[in-house]
C-alpha positions in Angstrom: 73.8 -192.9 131.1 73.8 -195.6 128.6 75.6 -195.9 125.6 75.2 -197.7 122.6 77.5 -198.7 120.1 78.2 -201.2 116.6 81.2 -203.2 116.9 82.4 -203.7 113.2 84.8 -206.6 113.5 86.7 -208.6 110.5 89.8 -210.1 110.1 91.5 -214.0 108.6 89.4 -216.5 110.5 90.5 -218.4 113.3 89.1 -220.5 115.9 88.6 -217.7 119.3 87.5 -214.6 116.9 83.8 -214.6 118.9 85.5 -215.1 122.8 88.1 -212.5 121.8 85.2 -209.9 120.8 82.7 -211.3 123.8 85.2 -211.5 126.4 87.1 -207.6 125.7 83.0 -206.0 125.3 82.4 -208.6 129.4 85.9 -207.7 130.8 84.9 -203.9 130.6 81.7 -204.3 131.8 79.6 -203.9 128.3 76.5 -206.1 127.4 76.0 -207.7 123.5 72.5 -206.4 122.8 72.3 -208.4 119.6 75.0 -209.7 116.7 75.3 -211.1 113.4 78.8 -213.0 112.5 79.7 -214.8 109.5 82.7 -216.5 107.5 83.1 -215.4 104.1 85.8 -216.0 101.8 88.1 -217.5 104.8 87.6 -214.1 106.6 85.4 -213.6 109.9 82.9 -210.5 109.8 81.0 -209.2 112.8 78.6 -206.5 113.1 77.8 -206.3 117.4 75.3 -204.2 119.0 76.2 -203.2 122.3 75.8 -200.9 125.4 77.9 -199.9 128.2 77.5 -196.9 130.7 79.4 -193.5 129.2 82.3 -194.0 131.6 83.3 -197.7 130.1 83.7 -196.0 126.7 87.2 -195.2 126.9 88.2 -198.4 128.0 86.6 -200.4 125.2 88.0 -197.9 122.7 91.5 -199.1 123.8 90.6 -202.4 124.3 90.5 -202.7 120.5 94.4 -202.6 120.2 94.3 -206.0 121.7 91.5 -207.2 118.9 94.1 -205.7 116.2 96.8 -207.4 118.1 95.1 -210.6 117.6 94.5 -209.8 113.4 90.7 -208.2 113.7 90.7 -204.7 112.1 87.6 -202.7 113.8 85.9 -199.7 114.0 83.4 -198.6 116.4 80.1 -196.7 115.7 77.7 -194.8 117.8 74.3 -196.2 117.7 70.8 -195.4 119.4 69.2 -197.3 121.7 67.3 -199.7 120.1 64.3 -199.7 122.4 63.4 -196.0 121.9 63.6 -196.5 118.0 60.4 -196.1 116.2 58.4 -198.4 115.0 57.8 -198.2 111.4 54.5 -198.7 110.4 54.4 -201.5 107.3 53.7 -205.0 106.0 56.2 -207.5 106.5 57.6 -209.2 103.1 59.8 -212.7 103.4 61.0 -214.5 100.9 63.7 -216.4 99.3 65.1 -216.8 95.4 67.2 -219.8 94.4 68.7 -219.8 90.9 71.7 -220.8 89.0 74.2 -218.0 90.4 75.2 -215.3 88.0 75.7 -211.7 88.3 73.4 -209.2 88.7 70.8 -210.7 90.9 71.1 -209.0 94.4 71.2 -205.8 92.5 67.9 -206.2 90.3 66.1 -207.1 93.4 66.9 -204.7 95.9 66.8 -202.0 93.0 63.3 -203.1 92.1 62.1 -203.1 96.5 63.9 -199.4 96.1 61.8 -198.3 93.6 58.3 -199.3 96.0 60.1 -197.4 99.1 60.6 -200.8 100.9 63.2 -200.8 103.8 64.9 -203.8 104.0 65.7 -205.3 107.3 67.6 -208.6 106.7 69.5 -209.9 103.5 71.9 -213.3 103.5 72.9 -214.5 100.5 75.2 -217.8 99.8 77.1 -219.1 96.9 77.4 -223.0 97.0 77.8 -226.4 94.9 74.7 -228.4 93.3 75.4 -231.8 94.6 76.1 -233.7 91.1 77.4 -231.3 88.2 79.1 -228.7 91.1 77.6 -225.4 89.2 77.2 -222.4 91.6 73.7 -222.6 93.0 72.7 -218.8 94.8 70.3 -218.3 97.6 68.9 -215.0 98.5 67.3 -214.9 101.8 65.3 -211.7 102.6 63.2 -209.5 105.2 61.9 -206.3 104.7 59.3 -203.6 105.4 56.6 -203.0 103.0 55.6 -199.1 103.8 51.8 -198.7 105.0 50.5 -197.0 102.1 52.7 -199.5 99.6 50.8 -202.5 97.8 52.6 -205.5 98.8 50.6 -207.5 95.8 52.1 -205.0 93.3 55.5 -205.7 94.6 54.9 -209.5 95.0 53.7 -209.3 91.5 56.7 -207.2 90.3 58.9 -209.6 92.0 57.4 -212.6 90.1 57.7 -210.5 86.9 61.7 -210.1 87.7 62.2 -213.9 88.7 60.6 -214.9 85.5 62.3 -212.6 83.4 66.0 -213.7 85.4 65.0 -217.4 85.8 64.8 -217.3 89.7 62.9 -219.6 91.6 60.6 -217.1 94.1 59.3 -218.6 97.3 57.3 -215.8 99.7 57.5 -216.9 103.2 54.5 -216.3 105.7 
């Protein structure tokens, strides 16, 4: 039978975090089903979907002492399979904000998407330098689910309202 799991990963980054994690899931005979990996803050995060078959469980599980040998704390999580998960029915809503970066903005967005019952799928924000004064420029990238019965042109409008009110540049994506 076959087992899925999440691979939280993160530790002080390094070149070799990504074979370390790839080659331990290969060596024992699991397959990456899909990842996301970042470095933030000089640390390296990873969040890995995998499956194995129920007998390479074990093995993987003490596998990890190597990872924490090598400076990666992780922690493993049962997951489904994500072929037999359903579909949710919904309109898809992209977009992306760009402002001057102060506080407060992931949480007024996702709060406001929370209040229309919107599922969010994806979210990557980023903290960098405008090339000529060097003030922190932020840039919210997100995906989401707009439930079937939702109105995606009260939420865009909602949206807009918020951006205005926050000075955020709002740009919907097709």
């Amino acid at each position: 039978m076959t087992k899925y799991f999440i691979l939280l990963s993160s530790g002080k980054d390094r070149p070799g975090i990504v074979d370390d994690i790839s080659s331990l899931l290969f060596d024992k005979g699991a397959n990456i089903e899909d990842s996301r990996m970042a470095v933030m803050g000089g640390c390296f995060s990873s969040m890995t979907l995998f499956s194995c078959k129920a007998d390479q469980v074990e093995a993987i599980e003490k596998g990890l002492a190597g990872l924490k040998e090598r400076g990666l704390e992780t922690h493993l999580h049962p997951a489904e399979d994500p072929t037999l998960s359903p579909v949710q029915a919904g309109l898809p809503l992209k977009f992306e904000i760009i402002s001057m970066d102060h506080p407060g903005i992931v949480q007024r967005v996702v709060h406001l998407l929370r209040e229309f019952n919107v599922n969010i799928e994806s979210l990557e924000t980023e903290v960098t330098r405008a090339p000529h004064s060097g003030a922190p420029l932020f840039d919210l990238r997100l995906e989401a689910k707009v439930p079937a019965e939702g109105s995606i042109g009260m939420i865009k409008e909602q949206l807009t309202r918020l951006a205005g009110e926050m000075n955020l540049d709002l740009i919907f994506k097709p």
